[in-house]
C-alpha positions as CSV (number, residue, x, y, z in Angstrom):
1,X,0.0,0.0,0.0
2,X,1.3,3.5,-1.0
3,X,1.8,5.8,1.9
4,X,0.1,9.2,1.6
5,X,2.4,12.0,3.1
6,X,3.7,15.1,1.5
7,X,7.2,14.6,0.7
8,X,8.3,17.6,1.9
9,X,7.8,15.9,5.4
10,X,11.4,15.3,6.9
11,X,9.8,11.8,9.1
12,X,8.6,10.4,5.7
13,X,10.4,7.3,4.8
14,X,10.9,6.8,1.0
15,X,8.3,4.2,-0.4
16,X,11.3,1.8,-1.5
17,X,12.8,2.2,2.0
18,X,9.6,1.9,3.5
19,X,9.6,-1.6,1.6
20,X,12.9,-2.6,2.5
21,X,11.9,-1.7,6.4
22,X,9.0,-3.8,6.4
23,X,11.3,-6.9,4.7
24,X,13.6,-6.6,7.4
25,X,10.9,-6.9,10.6
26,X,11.9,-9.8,12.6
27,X,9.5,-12.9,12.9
28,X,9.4,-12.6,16.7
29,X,7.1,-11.2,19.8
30,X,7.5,-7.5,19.7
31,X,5.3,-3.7,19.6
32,X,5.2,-1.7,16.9
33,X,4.6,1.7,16.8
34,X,3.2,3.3,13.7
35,X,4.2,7.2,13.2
36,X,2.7,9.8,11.2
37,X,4.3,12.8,9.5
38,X,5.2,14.6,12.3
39,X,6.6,11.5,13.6
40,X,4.4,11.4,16.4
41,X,3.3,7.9,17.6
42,X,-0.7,7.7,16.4
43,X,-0.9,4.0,17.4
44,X,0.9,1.1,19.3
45,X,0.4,-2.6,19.0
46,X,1.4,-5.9,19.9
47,X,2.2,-8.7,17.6
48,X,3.6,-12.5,18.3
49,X,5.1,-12.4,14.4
50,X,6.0,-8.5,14.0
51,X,6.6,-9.5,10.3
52,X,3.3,-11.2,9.5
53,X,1.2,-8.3,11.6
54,X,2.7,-5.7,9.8
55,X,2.1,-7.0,6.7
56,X,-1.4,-7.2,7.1
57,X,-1.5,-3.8,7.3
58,X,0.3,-2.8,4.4
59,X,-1.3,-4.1,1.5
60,X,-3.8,-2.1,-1.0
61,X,-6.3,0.0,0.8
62,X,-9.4,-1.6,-0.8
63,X,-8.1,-5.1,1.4
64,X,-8.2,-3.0,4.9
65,X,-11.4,-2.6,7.3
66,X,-12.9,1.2,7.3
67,X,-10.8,1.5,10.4
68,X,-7.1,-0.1,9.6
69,X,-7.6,2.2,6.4
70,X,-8.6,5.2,7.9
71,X,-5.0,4.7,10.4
72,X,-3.0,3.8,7.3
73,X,-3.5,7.1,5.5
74,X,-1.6,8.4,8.7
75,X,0.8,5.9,9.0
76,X,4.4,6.9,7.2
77,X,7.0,5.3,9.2
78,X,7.3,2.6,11.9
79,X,9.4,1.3,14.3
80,X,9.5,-2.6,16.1
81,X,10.7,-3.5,19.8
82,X,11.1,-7.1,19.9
83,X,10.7,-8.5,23.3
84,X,11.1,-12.2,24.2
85,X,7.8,-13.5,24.9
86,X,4.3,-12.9,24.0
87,X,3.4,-11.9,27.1
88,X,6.2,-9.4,27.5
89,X,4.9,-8.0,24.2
90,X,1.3,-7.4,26.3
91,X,3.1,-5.7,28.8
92,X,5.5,-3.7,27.0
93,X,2.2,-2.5,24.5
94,X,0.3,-1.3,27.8
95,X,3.6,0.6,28.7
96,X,4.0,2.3,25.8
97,X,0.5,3.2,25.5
98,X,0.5,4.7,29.0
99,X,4.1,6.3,27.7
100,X,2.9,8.2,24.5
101,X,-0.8,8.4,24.6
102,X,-1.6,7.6,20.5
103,X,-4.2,9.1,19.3
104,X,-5.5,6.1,18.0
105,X,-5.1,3.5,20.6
106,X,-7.4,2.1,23.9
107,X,-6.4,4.3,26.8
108,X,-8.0,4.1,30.5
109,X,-7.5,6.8,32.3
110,X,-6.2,6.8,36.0
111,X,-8.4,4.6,38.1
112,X,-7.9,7.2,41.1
113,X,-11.7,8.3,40.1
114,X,-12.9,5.3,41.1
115,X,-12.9,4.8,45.1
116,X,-12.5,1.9,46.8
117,X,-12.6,0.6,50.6
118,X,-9.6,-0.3,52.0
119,X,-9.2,-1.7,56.0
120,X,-5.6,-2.7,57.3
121,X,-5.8,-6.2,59.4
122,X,-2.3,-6.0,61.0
123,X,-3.4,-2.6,63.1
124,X,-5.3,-4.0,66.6
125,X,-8.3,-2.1,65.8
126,X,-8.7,-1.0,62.1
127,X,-11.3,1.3,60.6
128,X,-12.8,1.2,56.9
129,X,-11.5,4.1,54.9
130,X,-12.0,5.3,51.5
131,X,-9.3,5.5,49.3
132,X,-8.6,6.4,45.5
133,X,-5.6,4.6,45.0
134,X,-4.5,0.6,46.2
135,X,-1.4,0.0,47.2
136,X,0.7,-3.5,47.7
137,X,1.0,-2.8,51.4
138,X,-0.7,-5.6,53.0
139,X,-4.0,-4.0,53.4
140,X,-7.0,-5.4,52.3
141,X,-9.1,-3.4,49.7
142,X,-12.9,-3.9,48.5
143,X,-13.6,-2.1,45.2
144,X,-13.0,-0.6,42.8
145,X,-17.0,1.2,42.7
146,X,-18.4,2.6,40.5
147,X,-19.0,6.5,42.0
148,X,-18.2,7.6,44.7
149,X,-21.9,7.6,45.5
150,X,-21.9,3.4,45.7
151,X,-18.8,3.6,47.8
152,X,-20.6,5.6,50.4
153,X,-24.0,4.2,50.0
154,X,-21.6,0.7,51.1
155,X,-19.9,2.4,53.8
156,X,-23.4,3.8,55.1
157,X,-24.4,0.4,55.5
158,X,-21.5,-0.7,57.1
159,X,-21.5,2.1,59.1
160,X,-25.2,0.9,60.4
161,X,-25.0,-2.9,60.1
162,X,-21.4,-3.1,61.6
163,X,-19.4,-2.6,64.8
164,X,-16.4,-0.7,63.5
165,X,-14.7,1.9,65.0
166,X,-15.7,5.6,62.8
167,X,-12.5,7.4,63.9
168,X,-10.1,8.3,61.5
169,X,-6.3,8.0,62.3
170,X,-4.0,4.6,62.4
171,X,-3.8,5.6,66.0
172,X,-7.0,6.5,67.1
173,X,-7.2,8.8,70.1
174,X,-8.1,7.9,73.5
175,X,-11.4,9.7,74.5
176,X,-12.4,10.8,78.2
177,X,-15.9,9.9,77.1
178,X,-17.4,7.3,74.4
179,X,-18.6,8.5,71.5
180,X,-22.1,8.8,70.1
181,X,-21.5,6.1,67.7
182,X,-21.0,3.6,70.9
183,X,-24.3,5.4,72.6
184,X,-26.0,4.5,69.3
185,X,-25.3,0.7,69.5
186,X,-22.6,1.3,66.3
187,X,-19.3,1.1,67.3
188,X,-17.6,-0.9,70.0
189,X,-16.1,1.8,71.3
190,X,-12.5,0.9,71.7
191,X,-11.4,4.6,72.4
192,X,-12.5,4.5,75.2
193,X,-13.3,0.9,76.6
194,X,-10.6,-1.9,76.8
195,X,-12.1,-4.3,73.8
196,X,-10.7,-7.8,73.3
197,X,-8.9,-7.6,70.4
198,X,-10.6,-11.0,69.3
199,X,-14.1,-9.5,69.1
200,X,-12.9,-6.5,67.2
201,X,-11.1,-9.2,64.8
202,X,-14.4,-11.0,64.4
203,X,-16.5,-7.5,63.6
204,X,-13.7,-6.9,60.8
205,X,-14.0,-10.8,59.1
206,X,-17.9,-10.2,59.2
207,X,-17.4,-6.7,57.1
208,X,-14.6,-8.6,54.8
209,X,-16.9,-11.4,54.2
210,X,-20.1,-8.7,53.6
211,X,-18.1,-6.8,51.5
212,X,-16.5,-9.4,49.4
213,X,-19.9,-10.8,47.9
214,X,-19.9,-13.7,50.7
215,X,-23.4,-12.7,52.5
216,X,-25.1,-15.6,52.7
217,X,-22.2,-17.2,54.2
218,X,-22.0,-14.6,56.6
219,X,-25.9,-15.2,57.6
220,X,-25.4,-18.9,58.0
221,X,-23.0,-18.1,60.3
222,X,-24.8,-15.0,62.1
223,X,-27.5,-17.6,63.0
224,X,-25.6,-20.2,64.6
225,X,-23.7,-17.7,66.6
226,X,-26.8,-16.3,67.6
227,X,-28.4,-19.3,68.2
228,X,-25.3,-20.2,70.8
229,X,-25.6,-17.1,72.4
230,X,-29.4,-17.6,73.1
231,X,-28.9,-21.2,74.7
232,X,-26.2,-20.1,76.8
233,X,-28.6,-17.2,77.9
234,X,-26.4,-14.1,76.4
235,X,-29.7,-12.4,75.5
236,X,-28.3,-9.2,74.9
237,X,-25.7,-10.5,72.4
238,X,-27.9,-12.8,71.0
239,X,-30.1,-9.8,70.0
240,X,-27.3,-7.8,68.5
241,X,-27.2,-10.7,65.9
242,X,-30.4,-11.2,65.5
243,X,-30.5,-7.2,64.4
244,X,-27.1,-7.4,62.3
245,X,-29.0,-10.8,60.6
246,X,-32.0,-8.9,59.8
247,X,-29.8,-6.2,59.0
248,X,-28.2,-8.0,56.1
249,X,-30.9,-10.1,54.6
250,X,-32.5,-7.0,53.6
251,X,-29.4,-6.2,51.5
252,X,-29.1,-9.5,50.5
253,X,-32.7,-9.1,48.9
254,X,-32.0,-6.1,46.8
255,X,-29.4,-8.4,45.2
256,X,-29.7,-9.7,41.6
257,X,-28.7,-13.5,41.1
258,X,-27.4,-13.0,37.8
259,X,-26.0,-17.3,37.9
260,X,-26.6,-19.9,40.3
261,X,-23.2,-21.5,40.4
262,X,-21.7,-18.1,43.1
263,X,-18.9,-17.8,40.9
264,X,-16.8,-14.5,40.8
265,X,-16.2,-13.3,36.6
266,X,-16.2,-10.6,34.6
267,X,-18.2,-9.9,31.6
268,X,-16.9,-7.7,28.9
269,X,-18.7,-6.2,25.6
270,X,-17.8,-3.7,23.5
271,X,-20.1,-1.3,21.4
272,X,-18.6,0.5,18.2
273,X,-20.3,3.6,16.7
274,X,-18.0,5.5,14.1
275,X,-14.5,6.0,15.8
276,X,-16.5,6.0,19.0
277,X,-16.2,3.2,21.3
278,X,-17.9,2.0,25.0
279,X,-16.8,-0.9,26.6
280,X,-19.2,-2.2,29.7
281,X,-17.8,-4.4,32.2
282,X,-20.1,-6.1,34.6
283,X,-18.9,-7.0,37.6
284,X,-20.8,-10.3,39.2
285,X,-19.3,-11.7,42.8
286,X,-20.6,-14.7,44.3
287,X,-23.6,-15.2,41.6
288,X,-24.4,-11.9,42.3
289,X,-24.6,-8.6,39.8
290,X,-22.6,-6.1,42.0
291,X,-22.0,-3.2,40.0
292,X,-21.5,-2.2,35.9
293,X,-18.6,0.6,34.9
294,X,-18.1,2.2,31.4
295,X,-14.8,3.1,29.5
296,X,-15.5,5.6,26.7
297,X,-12.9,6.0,24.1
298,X,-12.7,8.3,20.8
299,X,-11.1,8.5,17.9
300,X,-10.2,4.4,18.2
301,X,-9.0,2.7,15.1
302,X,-8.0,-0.7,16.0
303,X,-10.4,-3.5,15.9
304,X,-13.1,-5.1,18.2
305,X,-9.8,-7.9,19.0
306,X,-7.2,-5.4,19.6
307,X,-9.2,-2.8,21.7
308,X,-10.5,-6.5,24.0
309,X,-6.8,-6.6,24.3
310,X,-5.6,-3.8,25.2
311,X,-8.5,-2.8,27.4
312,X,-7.5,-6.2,29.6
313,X,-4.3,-6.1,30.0
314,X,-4.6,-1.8,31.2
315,X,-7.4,-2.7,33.2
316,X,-6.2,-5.9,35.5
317,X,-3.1,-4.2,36.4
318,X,-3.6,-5.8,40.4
319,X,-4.4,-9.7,41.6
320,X,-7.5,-8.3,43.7
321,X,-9.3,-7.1,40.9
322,X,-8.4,-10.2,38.0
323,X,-11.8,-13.1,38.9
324,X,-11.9,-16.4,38.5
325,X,-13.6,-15.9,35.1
326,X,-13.6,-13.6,32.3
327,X,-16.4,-13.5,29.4
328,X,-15.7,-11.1,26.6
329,X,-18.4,-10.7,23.4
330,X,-15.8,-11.7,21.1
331,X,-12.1,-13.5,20.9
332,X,-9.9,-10.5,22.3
333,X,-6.7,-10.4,19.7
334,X,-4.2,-13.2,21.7
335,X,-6.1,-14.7,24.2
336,X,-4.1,-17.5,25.4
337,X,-1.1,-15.1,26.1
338,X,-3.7,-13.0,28.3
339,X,-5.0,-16.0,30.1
340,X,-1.1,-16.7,30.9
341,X,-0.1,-13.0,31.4
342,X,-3.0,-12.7,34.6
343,X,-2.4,-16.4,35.7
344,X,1.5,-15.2,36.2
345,X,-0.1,-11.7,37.6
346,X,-3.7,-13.0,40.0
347,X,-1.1,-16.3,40.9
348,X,-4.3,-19.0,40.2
349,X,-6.2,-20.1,37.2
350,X,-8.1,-18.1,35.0
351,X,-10.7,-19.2,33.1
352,X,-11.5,-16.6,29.5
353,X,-14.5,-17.7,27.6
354,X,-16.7,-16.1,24.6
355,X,-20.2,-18.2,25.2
356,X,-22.1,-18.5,22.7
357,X,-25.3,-20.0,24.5
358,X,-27.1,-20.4,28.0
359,X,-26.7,-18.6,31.0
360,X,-23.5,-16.6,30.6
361,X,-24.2,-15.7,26.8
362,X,-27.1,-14.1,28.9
363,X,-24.9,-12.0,30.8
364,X,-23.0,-11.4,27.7
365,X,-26.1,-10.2,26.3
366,X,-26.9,-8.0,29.0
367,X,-23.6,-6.3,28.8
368,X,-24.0,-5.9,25.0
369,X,-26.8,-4.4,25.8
370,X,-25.2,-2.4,28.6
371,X,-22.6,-0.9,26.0
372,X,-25.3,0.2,23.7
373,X,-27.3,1.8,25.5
374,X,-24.2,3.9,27.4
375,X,-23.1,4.5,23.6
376,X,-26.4,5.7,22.2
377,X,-26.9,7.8,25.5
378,X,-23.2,9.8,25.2
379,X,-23.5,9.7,21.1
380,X,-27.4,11.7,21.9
381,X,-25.3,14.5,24.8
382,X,-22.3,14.8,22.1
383,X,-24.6,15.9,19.7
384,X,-26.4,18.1,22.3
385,X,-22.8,19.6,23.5
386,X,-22.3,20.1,19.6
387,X,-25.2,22.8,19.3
388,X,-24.5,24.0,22.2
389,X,-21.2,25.3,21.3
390,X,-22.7,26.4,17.4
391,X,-25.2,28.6,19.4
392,X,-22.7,30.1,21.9
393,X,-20.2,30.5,18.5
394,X,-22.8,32.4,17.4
395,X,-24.0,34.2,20.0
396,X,-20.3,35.7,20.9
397,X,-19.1,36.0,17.3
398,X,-16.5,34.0,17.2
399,X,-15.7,32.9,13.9
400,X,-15.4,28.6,14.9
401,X,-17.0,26.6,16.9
402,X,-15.0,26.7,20.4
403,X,-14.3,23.1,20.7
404,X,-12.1,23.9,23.5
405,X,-13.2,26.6,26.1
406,X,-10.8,27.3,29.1
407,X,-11.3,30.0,32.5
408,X,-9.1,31.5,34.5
409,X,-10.0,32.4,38.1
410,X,-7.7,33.6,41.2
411,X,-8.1,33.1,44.4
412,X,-7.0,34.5,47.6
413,X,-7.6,35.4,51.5
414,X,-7.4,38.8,52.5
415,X,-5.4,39.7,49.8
416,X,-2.6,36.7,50.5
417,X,-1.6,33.8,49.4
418,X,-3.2,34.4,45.9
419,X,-3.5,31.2,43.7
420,X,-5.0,30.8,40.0
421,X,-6.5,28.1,38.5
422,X,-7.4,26.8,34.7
423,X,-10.0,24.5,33.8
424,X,-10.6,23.6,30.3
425,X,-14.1,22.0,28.7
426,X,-13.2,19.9,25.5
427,X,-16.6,19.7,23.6
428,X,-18.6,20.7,26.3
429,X,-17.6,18.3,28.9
430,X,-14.7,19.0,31.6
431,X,-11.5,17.9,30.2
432,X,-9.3,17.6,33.8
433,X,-5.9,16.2,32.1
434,X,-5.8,20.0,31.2
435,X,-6.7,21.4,34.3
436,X,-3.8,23.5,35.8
437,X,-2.6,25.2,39.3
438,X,-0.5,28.5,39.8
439,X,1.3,29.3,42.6
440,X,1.7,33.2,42.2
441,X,4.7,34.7,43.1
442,X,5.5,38.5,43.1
443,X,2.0,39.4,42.6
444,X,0.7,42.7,44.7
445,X,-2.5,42.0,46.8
446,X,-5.4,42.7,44.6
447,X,-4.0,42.7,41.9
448,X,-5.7,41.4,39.2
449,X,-4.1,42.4,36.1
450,X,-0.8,41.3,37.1
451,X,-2.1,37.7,38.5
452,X,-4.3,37.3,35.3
453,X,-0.9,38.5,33.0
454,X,1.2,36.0,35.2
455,X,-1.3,33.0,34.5
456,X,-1.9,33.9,31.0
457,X,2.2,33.9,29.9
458,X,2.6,30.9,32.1
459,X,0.1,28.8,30.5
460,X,-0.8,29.9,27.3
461,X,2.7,30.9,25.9
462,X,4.7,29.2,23.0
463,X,6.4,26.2,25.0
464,X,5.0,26.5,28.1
465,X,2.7,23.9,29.0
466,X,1.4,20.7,27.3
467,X,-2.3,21.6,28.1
468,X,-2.9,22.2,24.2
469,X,-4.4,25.4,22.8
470,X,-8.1,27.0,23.9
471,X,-10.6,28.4,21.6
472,X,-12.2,30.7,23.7
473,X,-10.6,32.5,26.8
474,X,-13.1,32.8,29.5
475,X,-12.7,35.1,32.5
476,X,-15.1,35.8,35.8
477,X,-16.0,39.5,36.0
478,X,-17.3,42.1,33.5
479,X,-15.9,44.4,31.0
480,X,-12.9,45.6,33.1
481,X,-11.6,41.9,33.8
482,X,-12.6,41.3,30.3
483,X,-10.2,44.7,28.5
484,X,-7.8,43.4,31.5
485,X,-7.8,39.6,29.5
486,X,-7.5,41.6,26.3
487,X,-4.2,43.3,27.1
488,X,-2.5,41.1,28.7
489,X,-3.3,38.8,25.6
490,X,-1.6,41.8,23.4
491,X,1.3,41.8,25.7
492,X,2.3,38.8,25.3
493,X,1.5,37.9,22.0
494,X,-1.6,35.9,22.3
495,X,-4.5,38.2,20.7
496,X,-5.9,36.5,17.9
497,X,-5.1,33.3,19.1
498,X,-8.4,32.6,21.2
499,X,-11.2,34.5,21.6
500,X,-12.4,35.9,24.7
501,X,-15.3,36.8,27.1
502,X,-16.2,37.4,30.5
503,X,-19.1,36.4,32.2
504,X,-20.2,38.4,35.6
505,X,-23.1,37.3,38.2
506,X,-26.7,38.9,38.0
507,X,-27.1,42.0,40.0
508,X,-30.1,41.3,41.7
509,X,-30.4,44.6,43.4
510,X,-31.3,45.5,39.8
511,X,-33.4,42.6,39.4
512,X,-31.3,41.3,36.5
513,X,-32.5,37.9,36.0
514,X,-29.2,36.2,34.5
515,X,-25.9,36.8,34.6
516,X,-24.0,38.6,31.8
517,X,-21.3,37.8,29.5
518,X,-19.3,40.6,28.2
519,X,-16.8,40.1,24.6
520,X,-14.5,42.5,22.9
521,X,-15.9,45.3,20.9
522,X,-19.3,45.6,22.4
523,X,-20.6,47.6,25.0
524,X,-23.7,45.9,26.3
525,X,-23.5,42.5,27.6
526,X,-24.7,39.5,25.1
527,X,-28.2,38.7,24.4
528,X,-28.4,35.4,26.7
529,X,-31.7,34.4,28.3
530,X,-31.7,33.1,32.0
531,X,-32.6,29.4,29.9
532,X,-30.3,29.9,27.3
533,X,-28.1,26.3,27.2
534,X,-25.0,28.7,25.9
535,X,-25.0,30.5,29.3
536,X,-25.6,27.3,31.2
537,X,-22.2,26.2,29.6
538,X,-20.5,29.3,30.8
539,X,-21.8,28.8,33.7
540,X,-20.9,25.3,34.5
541,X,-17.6,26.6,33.0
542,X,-16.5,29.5,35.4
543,X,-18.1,27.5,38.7
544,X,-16.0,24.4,38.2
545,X,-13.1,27.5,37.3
546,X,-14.0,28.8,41.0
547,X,-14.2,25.2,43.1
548,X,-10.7,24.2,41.4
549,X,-9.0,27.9,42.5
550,X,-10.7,27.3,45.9
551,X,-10.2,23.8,46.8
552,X,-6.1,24.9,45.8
553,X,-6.4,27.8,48.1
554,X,-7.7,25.9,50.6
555,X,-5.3,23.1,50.5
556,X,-2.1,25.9,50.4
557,X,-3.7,27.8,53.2
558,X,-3.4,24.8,55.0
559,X,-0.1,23.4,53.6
560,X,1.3,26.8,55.0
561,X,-0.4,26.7,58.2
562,X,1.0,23.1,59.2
563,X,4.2,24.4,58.0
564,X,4.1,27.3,60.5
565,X,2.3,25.1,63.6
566,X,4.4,21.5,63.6
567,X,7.6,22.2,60.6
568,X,9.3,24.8,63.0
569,X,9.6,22.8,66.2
570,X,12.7,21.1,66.5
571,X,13.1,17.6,65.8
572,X,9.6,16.9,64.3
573,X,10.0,15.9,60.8
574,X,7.1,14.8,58.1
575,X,6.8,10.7,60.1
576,X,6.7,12.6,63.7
577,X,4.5,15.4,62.1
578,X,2.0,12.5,60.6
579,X,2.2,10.5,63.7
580,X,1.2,13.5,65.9
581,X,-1.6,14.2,63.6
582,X,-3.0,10.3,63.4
583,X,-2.7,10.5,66.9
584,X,-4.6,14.0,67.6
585,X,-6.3,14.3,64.4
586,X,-5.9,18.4,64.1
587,X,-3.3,20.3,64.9
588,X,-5.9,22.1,67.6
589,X,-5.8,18.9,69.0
590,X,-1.6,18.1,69.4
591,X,-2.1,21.7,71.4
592,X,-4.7,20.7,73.8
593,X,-2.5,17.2,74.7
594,X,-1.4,17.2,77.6
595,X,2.5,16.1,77.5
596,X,2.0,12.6,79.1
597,X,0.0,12.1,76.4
598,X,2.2,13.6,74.1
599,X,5.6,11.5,75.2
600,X,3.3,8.4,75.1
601,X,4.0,8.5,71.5
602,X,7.0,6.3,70.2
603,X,10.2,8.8,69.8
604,X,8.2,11.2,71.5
605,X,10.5,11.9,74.4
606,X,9.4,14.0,77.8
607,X,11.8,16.7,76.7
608,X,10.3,17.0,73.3
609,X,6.8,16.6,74.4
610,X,7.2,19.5,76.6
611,X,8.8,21.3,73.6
612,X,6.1,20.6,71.1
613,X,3.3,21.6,74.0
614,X,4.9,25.1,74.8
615,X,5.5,26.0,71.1
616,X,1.9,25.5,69.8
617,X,0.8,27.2,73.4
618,X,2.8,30.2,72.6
619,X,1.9,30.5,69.0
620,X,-1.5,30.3,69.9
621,X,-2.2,28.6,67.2
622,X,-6.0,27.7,66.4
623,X,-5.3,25.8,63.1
624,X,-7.5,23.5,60.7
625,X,-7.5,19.8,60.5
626,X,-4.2,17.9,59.1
């Protein structure tokens, strides 16, 4: 197949080289990584014969799917990595993907917006925490959920069901009084009272086995216990697990039985409109349906096989999460080598299957189905998005659609510590991969012009950032932050490159009934109705631009503030500084200790407790939680 690049282009390889290149790819296990003129990598791959695989794709167009022809008008060079074994190939390709980002290729993103639940055995009296990111540290974690709305909808019933301590903190702090939880029956109440270790250890193997699918294992055992307890006339406990049974099988009748057999598997479908792409994986534990997640992905080229592939060997990157079965709605491209590749990784058998009838084609069904529907549902707001931004085009006169919109807003407290943040929509939808923080040094309280010129060089200027470019500059206030925008634009270089606009609340003193957005060249504000979906955008736009600049103030007002309390006492570095706060839980809280309580801390000696107490007493301080 004949390459199409303009031969001026320096990265294009001659047709006859080209040739000689693809004669020369080893028969082996390798990636390849196709460039285009710019010699960017558009795509990655794996192959276990890097000659036969790239072979297949150079031949004459009219033999290539709609989608392999579509990448090989882009393609004009390559290069191969040969690795040793197939499944080092699957690895390497996931790498390399993660590495470059082609355009063209599967890519999850960071797993960190999915929580999950994570309790540490080894500590005597553990707590359930949420966390975003698992770690090989000899924890146990339950997840990942869905939203962080299943997470705590979980933890609420936990939290109800459960005896668990609530306090945060590795080392929890020992309390004059116990706490309401305890009063309420919910906690055993081990900052205060002397609990057996074994009875805690038992409330924490009832929440692992609740939380691991295994509820009707827990509730056979919940009714002998609490049968025992009744014929050896421990009433009272007998009707704690009477309440925690009852407790349960409530939840354990909102449960779907999607299979009979209590297996734990996967299901995996994939639904394909255009270069858009949804994959649906359905999560089933113990027989049971437990939750459903949904990895969008544009602009993907590669087939159904290779994005089955890929999307595997990216998404079981930990044992915990790989199950004892895997269905996919069709063969995903090397199969065998990913069966091996998360046997080495899970350490046990693992069954990959493509059913073609009875119960688990059912559930392959119903993940098809799944897709679809998630497809058709973010194909319908994509076109909504899309006339959204051809009406706001219009309304502010910009002469193309503004594909990407990003605002700038600063933030500050009394003048100090001023911050900035940029938050960028890519077709109408937050795109946080661009989102940027500013720390901003030398700026004069109040003033705006110079933070806004600051921000402006530092992320919008030739070479400065890797954000990519804006369409549309938007900026909270009226027409002076807007003329403000304007020049510093001129200044350094930027005007013309972005348009611009500013977009101040309603004055209801005035009884304004929507807030106004201000562009260049116009004295009036523009014609936007209080309904208007173009000023909805704007508005979403410039709130999220305010809770990023705030939630970074916030977190520096604090950075600085710990700094100040804990960093200038002697001898207390970040592990003393973190104990202190597990221990105390606020910096308030390391003032108020007394300094028995204080030197009870390992390498926390009387000396230095005493030191640590009359510091924070002298500074007064008053500060926020650590």
């Amino acid at each position: 197949m004949k390459t199409q690049a303009k031969t001026d282009n320096e990265h294009e390889l001659p047709e006859d080289r080209l040739a000689e290149k693809l004669a020369g790819a080893p028969a082996r296990p390798g990636v390849y990584l196709m460039k285009d003129g710019a010699g960017a990598i558009i795509y990655v791959g794996k192959a276990f014969n890097l000659k036969k695989r790239l072979a297949s794709y150079f031949v004459k167009k009219e033999r290539l799917d709609l989608k392999t022809g579509l990448l090989m008008e882009r393609v004009v060079d390559f290069d191969t990595i040969v690795t040793a074994t197939e499944n080092e190939a699957l690895i390497l390709e996931a790498s390399l993907i993660r590495r470059h980002k082609p355009r063209y290729n599967v890519l999850l993103k960071d797993d960190k917006r999915y929580p999950s639940l994570r309790i540490d055995p080894r500590q005597p009296y553990p707590a359930l925490e949420i966390v975003r990111k698992t770690r090989p540290d000899g924890a146990v974690y339950f997840g990942p959920f869905s939203s962080a709305r299943a997470v705590r909808e979980t933890l609420k019933v936990v939290d109800k069901t459960f005896r668990l301590r609530k306090c945060r903190g590795k080392v929890f702090k020992k309390r004059s009084r116990p706490c309401i939880n305890f009063q309420m029956g919910l906690c055993l109440g081990p900052c205060f009272y002397d609990v057996p270790e074994n009875d805690y250890a038992e409330a924490v193997r009832e929440v692992s086995l609740f939380l691991k699918g295994r509820a009707t294992e827990l509730v056979s055992d919940l009714r002998v216990r609490m049968k025992g307890a009744a014929e050896n006339q421990e009433f009272e406990k007998a009707a704690l697990l009477r309440d925690r049974l009852f407790a349960i099988e409530k939840v354990i009748e909102k449960q779907v039985v999607v299979t009979p057999d209590f297996a734990d598997r996967d299901v995996i479908a994939v639904a394909e409109e255009g270069r858009r792409s949804v994959v649906a994986l359905l999560q089933v534990r113990k027989g049971v349906l437990s939750g459903t997640r949904f990895f969008h992905f544009e602009e993907l080229l590669s087939s159904v096989a290779d994005s089955l592939a890929t999307f595997m060997v990216q998404y079981y990157t930990e044992p915990g999460r790989v199950p004892d079965e895997i269905l996919t709605d069709g063969t995903p491209f090397g199969g065998p080598w990913i069966a091996d590749h998360l046997r080495d990784l899970a350490e046990k058998r693992v069954n990959m299957a493509v059913p073609r009838r009875g119960e688990k084609f059912l559930l392959i069904k119903m993940a098809r189905e799944n897709a679809q529907n998630e497809l058709a549902a973010a194909a319908l707001g994509a076109r909504k998005h899309q006339k959204t931004l051809e009406r706001l085009a219009r309304k502010l006169g910009l002469s193309d659609v503004p594909a990407r919109i990003a605002c700038v807003d600063n933030s500050h407290l009394a003048g100090t510590g001023t911050v900035a943040a940029v938050v960028v929509f890519a077709d109408g939808v937050p795109d946080p991969s661009a989102y940027r923080r500013y720390r901003l040094a030398g700026v004069p309280a109040a003033d705006d012009y110079a933070a806004m010129k600051q921000v402006l060089v530092r992320r919008f200027a030739a070479g400065a950032d890797d954000a990519g470019p804006v369409d549309l500059l938007l900026v909270d206030g009226g027409r002076g932050q807007l003329n403000i925008a304007a020049a510093v634009l001129q200044e350094a270089g930027l005007a013309g490159k972005m348009g611009v606009a500013a977009i101040s609340k309603k004055d209801e003193a005035k009884e304004e009934t929507a807030d106004k957005v201000y562009v260049p060249g116009r004295r009036n504000p523009v014609n936007l109705g209080p309904a208007d979906p173009a000023l909805f955008l704007l508005e979403e736009i410039r709130d999220e631009a305010h809770r990023f600049a705030i939630d970074y103030q916030r977190k520096e007002r604090k950075r600085i503030s710990l700094r100040s309390a804990l960093d200038d006492i002697p001898g207390i570095g970040p592990q003393r500084k973190r104990m202190l706060l597990d221990r105390f839980g606020t910096v308030e809280g390391v003032r108020a200790a007394s300094v028995e309580d204080l030197a009870a801390l390992p390498g926390i000696t009387g000396s230095m407790a005493g030191q640590i107490r009359e510091h924070l007493r002298a500074q007064g301080f008053k500060g926020s939680r650590g």
